[in-house]
N, C-alpha and C positions, 0 to 999 in steps of 0.2 A: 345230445352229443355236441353241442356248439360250443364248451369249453368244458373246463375242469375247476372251477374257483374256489379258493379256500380265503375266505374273511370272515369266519367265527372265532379265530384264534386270537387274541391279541399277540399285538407285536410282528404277527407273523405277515408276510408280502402277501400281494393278490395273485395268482396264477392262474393264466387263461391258456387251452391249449383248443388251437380249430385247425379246420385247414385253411390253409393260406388261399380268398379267393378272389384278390383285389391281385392288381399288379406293383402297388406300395407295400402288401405284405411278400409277394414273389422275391422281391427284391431287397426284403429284409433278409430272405433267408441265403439269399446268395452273397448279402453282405456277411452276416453268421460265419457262412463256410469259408468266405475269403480270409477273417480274420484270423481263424480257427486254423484250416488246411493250410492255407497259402503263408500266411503270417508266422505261425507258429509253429506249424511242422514240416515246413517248407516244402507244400506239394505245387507241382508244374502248374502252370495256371491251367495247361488243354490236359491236364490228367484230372483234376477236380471237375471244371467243368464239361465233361465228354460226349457232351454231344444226348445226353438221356432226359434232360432238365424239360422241356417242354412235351415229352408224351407219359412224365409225373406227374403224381399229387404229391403235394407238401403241406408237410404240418407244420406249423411257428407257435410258438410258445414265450408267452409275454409272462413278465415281472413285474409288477406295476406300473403296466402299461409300456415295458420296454420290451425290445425284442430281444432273448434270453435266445433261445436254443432254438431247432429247426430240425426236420428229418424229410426224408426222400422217399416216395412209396411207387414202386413198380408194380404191376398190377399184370398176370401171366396166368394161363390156361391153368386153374387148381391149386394156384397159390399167389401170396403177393412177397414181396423180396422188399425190406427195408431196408435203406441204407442214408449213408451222408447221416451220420444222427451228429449233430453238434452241439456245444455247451460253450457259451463264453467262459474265461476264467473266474470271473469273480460271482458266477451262480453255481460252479460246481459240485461247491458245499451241502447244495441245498435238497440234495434228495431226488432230486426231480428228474433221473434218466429215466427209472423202470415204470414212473408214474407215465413217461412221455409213452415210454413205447406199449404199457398197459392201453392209454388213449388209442394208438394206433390200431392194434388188439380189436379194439372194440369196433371202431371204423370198419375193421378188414371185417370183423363177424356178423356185422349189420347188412354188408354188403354180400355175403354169403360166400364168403371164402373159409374155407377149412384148416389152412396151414400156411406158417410165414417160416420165410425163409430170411433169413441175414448170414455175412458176411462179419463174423469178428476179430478183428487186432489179439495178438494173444495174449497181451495183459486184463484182457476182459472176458477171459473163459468163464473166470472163477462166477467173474458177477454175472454170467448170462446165465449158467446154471440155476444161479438165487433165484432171476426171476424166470425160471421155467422151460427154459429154454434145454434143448440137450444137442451134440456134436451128432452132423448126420453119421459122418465114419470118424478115421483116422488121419485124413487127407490133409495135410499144410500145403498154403501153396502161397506166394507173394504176389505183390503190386504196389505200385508207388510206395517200397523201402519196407511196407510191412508185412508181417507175418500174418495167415485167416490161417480162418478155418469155418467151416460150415455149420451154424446149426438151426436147428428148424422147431417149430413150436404149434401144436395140434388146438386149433379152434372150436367148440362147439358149438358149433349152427344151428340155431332150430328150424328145421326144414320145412316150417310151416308158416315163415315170416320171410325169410330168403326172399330178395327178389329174384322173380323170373318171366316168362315173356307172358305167365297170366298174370300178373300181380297186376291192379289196377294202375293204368297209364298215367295217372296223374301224382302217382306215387314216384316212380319210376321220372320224371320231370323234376323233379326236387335237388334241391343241392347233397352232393354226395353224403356230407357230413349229417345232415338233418333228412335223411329216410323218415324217420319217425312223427316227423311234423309236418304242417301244408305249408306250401312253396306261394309264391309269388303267383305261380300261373294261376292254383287253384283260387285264387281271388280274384283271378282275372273272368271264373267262371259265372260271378256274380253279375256279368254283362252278357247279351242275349248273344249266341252268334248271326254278325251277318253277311258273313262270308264274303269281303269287300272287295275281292279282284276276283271273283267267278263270271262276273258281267263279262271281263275283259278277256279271260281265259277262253269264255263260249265264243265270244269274236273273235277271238284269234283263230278257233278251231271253226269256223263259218268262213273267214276268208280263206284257210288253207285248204278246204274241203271244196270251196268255188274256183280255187285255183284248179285243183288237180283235174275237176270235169273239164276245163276250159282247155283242159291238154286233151 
């Protein structure tokens, strides 16, 4: 799940899509929305960024090797909510939204979520429907100048890969995006434990224990 890349085609761009886990990529994707939101559809600067950005995950999605498009993933009791999906202008040719949010997709069902929620503009009903997507009800409702509408799209989990609080601990320590592969720590396992502040932990708990007799 580390990206998406297509270079078998001739002629055709490289396309990477992760999540964003540097602070250079962070802020790739805030540059994205500013150009996109603020620039071109003239949204407030405190309405784009509202205050949601640092208890997300974000995906960035590169073009060889440039940063193309971005999205916003809220993560909530039995569902996760995407949003902020962006495209600069000159990739939006290229196919590459339902690809972005299939990626997403896949992230939220590795991670054992059942069902995604987004928020669409209504010139994008028709294409949510394409990829799968259906309206929860009837309900329109506005914010920053446009029209939503709800809809939601059923994941299937295999409830036998799901993490959960038995799923080995060293799984569960991995970058979100890469569940499927070993992380960093588990090669940190390669080294013996030697528990290198317990010496000082038992002193601390020897003088505080001499203390309280001395009362």
């Amino acid at each position: 799940m580390t990206g998406l890349i297509s270079t078998a085609i001739p002629n055709r761009p490289d396309v990477t899509i992760r999540l964003a886990s540097t602070s250079d990529e962070l802020m790739q994707c805030f540059m994205l929305r500013a150009a996109v939101y603020i620039g071109e559809q003239h949204c407030p600067y405190w309405e784009e960024f509202d205050g949601n950005d640092y208890s997300a995950s974000h995906i960035i999605l590169h073009v060889n090797g440039e940063p193309a498009a971005s999205m916003r993933l809220r993560w909530f009791s039995g569902f996760v909510k995407f949003e902020r999906a962006v495209f600069l202008k000159r990739y939006r040719t290229m196919g590459l939204f339902l690809p972005l949010l299939s990626w997403a997709k896949e992230l939220a069902r590795k991670k054992g979520y059942s069902k995604v929620v987004l928020h669409s503009q209504h010139r994008l009903w028709k294409l949510m429907e394409r990829g799968g997507y259906r309206k929860l009800d009837d309900t329109v409702f506005h914010f920053s100048d446009h029209e939503y509408a709800t809809f939601v799209c059923d994941l299937e989990v295999d409830e036998t890969s799901r993490p959960t609080v038995r799923t080995n601990p060293m799984v569960l320590n991995r970058p979100e995006d890469q569940l499927d592969r070993p992380g960093v720590l588990e090669r940190s396992m390669e080294r013996a434990p030697t528990n290198p502040h317990a010496e000082r932990t038992r002193h601390r708990e020897e003088v505080a224990t001499a203390r309280s007799r001395a009362h």
